[in-house]
C-alpha positions as CSV (number, residue, x, y, z in Angstrom):
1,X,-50.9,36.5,152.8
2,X,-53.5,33.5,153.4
3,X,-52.8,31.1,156.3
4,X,-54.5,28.0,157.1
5,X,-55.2,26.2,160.2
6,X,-54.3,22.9,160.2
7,X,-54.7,22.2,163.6
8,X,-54.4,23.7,167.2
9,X,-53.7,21.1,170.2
10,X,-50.4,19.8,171.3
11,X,-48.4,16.7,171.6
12,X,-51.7,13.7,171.6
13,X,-54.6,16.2,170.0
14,X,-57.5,16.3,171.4
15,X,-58.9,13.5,172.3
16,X,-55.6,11.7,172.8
17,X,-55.4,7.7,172.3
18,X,-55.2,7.1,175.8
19,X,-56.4,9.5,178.0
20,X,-60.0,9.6,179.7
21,X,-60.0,13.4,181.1
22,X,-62.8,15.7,180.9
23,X,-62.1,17.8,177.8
24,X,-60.7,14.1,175.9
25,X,-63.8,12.2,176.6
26,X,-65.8,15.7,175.7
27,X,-64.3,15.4,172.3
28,X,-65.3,11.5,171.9
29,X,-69.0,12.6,172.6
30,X,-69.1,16.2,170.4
31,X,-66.8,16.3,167.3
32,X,-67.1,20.4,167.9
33,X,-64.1,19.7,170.7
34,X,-62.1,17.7,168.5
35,X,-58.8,19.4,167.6
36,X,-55.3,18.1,165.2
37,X,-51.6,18.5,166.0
38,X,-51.1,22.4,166.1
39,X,-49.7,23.4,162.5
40,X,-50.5,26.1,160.0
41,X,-49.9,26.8,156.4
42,X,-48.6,29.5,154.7
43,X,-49.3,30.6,151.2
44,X,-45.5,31.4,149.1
45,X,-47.6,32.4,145.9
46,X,-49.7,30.9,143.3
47,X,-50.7,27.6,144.3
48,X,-47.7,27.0,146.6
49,X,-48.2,25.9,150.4
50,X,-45.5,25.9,152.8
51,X,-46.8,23.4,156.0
52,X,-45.2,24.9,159.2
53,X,-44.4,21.7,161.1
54,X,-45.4,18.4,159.7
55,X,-47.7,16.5,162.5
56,X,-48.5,12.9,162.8
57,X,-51.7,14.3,161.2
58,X,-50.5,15.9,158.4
59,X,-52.0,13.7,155.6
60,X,-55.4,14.4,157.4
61,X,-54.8,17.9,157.7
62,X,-53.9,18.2,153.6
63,X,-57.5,16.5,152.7
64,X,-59.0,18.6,155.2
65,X,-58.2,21.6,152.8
66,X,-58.7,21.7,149.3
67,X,-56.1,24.4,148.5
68,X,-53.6,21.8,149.5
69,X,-55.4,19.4,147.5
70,X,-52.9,17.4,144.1
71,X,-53.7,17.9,140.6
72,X,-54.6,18.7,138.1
73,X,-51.6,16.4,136.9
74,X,-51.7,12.9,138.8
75,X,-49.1,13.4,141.6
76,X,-49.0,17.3,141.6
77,X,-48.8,19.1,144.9
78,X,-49.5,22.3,146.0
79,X,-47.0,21.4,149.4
80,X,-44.5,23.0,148.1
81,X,-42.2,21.8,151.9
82,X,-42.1,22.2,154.9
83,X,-41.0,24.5,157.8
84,X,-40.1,23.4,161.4
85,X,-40.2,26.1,164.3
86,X,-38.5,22.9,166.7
87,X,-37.4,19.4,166.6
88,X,-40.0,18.2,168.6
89,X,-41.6,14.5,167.1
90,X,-45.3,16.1,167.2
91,X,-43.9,19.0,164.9
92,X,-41.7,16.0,162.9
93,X,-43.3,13.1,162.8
94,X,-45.4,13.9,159.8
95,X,-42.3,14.2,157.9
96,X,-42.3,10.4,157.2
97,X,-46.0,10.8,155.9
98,X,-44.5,12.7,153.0
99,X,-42.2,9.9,152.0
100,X,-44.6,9.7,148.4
101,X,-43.2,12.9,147.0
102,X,-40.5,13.3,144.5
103,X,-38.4,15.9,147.0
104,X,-38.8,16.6,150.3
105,X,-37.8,20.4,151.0
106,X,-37.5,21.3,154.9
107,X,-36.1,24.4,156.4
108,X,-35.3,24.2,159.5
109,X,-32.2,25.8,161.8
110,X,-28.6,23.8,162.1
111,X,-29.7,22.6,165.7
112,X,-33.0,20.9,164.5
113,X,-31.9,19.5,160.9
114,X,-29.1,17.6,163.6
115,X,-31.2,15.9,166.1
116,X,-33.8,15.1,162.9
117,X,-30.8,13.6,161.1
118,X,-28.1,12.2,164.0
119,X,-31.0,11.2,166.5
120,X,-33.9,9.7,164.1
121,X,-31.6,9.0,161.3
122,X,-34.4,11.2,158.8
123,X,-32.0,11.4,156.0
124,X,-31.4,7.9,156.5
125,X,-35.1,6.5,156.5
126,X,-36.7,8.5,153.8
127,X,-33.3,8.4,151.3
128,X,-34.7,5.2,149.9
129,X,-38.1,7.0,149.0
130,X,-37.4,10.4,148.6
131,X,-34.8,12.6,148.2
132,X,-34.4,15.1,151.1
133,X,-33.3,19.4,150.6
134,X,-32.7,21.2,153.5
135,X,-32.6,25.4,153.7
136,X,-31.6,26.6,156.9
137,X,-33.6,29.0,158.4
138,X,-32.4,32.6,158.9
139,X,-32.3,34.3,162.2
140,X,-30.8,37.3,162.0
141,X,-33.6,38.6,159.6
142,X,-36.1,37.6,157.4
143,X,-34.8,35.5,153.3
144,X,-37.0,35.1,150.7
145,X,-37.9,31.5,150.3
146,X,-38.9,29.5,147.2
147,X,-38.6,32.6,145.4
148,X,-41.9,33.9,146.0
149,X,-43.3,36.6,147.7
150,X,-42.9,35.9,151.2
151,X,-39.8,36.0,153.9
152,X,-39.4,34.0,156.4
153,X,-37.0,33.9,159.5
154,X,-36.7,31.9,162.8
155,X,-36.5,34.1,166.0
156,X,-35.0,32.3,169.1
157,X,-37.0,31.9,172.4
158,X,-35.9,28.3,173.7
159,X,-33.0,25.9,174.1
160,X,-35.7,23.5,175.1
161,X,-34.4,20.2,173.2
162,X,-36.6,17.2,173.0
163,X,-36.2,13.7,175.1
164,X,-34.7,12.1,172.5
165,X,-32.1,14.6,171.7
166,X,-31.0,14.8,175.8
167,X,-27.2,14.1,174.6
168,X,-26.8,15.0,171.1
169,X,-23.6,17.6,171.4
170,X,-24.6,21.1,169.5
171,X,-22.4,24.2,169.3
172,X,-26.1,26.2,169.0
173,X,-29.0,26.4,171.1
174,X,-31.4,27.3,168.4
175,X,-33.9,24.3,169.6
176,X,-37.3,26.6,169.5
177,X,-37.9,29.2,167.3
178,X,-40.7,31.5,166.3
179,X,-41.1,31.6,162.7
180,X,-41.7,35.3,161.8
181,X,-43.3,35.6,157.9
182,X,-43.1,38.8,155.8
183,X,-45.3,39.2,153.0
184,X,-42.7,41.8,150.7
185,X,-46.2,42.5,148.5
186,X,-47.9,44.4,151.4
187,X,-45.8,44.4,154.5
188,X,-47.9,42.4,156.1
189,X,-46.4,40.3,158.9
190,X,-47.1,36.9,160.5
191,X,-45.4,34.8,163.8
192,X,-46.0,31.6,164.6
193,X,-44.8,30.7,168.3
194,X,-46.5,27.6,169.4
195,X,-43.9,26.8,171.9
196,X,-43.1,29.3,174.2
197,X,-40.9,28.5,177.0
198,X,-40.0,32.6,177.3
199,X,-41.0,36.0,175.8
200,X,-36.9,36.9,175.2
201,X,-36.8,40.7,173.9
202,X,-36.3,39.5,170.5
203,X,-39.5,37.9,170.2
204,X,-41.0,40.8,171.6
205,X,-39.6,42.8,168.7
206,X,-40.1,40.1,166.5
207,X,-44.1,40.8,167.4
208,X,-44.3,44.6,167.5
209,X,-44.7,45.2,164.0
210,X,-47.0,41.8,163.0
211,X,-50.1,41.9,161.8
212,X,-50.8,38.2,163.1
213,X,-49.1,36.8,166.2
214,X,-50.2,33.0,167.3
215,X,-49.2,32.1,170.7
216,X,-48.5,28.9,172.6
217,X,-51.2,28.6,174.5
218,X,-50.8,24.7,176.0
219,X,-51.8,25.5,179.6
220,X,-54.3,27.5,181.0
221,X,-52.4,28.4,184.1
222,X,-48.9,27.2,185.9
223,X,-50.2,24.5,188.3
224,X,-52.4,22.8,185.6
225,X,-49.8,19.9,185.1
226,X,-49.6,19.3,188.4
227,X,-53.6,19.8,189.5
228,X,-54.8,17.4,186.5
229,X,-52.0,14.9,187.4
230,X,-50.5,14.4,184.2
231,X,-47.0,15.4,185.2
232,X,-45.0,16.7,188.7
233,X,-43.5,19.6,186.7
234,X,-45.6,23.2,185.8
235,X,-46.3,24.7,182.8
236,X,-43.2,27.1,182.7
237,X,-41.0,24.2,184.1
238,X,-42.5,22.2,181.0
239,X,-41.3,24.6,178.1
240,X,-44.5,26.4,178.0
241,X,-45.5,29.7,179.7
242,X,-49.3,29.4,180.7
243,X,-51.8,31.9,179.5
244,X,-52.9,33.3,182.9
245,X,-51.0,33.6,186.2
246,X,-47.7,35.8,187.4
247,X,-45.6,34.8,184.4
248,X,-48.8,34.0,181.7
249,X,-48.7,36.0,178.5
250,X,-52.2,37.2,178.3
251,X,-51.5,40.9,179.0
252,X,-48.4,40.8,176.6
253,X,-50.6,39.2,174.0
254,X,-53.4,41.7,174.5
255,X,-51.1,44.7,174.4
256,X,-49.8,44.0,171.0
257,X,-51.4,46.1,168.1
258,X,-51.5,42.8,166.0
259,X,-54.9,42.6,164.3
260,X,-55.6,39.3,164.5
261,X,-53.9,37.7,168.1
262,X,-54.0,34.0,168.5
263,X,-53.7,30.9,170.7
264,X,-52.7,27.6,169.5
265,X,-51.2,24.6,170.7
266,X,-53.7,23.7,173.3
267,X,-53.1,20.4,175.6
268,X,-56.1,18.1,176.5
269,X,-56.0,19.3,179.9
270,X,-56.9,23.1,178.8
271,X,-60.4,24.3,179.9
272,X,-60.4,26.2,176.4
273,X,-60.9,23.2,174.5
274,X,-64.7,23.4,176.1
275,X,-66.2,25.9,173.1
276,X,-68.3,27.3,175.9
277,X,-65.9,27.7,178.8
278,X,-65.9,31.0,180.1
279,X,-61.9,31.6,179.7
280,X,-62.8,32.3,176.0
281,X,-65.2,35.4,177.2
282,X,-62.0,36.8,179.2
283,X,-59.7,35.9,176.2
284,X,-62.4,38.3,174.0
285,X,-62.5,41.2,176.3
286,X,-58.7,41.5,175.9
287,X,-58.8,40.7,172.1
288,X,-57.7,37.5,172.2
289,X,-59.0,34.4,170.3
290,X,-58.3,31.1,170.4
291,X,-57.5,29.7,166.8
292,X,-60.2,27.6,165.1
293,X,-59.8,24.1,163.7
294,X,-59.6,25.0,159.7
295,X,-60.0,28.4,160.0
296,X,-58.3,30.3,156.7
297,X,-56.9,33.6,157.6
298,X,-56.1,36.6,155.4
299,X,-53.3,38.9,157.2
């Protein structure tokens, strides 16, 4: 199974449009800090890319890799649709930037296709340009999708629902999901979990077996919210458990047997997005890496 790295910071990137902090004005001065929307792609066979969550910098993030690149016939894609872990607008937004193609093809659980369709009319907007297929992403164990090699299935671990989404009346609470992948050629297992508001026991089963886990790894600690002034609440109290600290997921990360063990989704405010800071040395020692701007990965 190949995945790409399409990006790695949350909701702004890194630098964001309108913030002056430390790491956002480092990344103005030294492209090396730069970093896209967090979102990954996922290889269903020959030639056939499935983008996990579409960001406002998707169309950026296609040129930036060539195996995602059209051709050879004029308006031929390799993007073969999209996959949403949440509802979220810097995991949806990018779904408007794919108004050009002939179908759209999302999968996404009951709870997020509804606030995408009821809340910010989706089906609506892009009818007019292009047709819109939605799957609905299995939970209770991995499907076959575009009848390829791999499996995919969304494993719960938030009811965290966006702003915008406050009152929109769902029977489910399936707002945030891990996407677990199963390669049926090998075995071979990835999970994708850039928003992690818990570490429920399904998740943690969900990552026993993997071969490549990617964590949400927006805050650095609980307080840093709160010491860098960009909000009153904390990390956990935001949707996202920090990496260090009483309730931080660096020792469940570094306990799992996963080869290759991952952080993504990094805010502006994160010390990691320094190359050099010395969090990434302590993230090493326990087998830990932070995931790298365009980096291809074979699990």
């Amino acid at each position: 199974m190949r995945v790409l790295v399409l990006g790695t910071a949350a909701g702004g990137g890194v630098p964001q449009w309108n913030c002056s902090c430390a790491g956002c004005a480092a990344a103005r001065a030294n492209p090396s800090w730069r970093r896209r929307h967090a979102s990954i792609a996922v290889e269903a066979g020959a030639g056939r890319w499935y983008v996990v969550n579409a960001t406002p910098d998707i169309g950026e993030q296609i040129e930036d890799h060539p195996a995602l690149h059209p051709g050879p016939e004029r308006r031929a894609t390799p993007v073969a649709g999209v996959i949403l872990t949440d509802a979220e607008l810097d995991h949806t937004l990018g779904i408007a930037r794919l108004r050009e193609a002939s179908e759209l093809r999302i999968a996404a659980t009951g709870t997020v296709r509804s606030a995408l369709s009821v809340c910010l009319r989706l089906d609506a907007v892009l009818g007019p340009y292009a047709g819109v297929s939605w799957t609905t992403l299995p939970q209770k164990e991995t499907e076959p999708i575009d009848g390829g090699p791999l499996e995919i299935q969304g494993v719960r671990v938030s009811g965290k629902r966006p702003r915008y989404a406050a009152d929109l009346r769902e029977p489910d609470d399936a707002w945030v999901v891990a996407l677990r992948v199963r390669d049926r050629r090998d075995g071979k297992v990835a999970v994708y979990a850039p928003a992690l508001a818990d570490w429920p026991e399904e998740f943690e089963r969900a990552v026993r077996d993997a071969d490549c886990v990617f964590v949400d790894g927006t805050f650095w600690d609980d307080d840093e919210p709160r010491r860098t002034g960009i909000g009153q609440k904390t990390s956990s109290q935001m949707g996202h458990l920090p990496i260090t600290g009483p309730n931080g997921t660096v020792e469940r990360l570094g306990e799992l047997p996963a080869e290759r063990r991952l952080y993504t989704h990094l805010n502006n405010t994160n010390p990691l997005v320094d190359p050099d800071d010395p969090g990434h040395r302590r993230l090493a020692a326990a087998g830990i890496e932070v995931a790298g701007e365009g980096a291809v990965i074979e699990v």
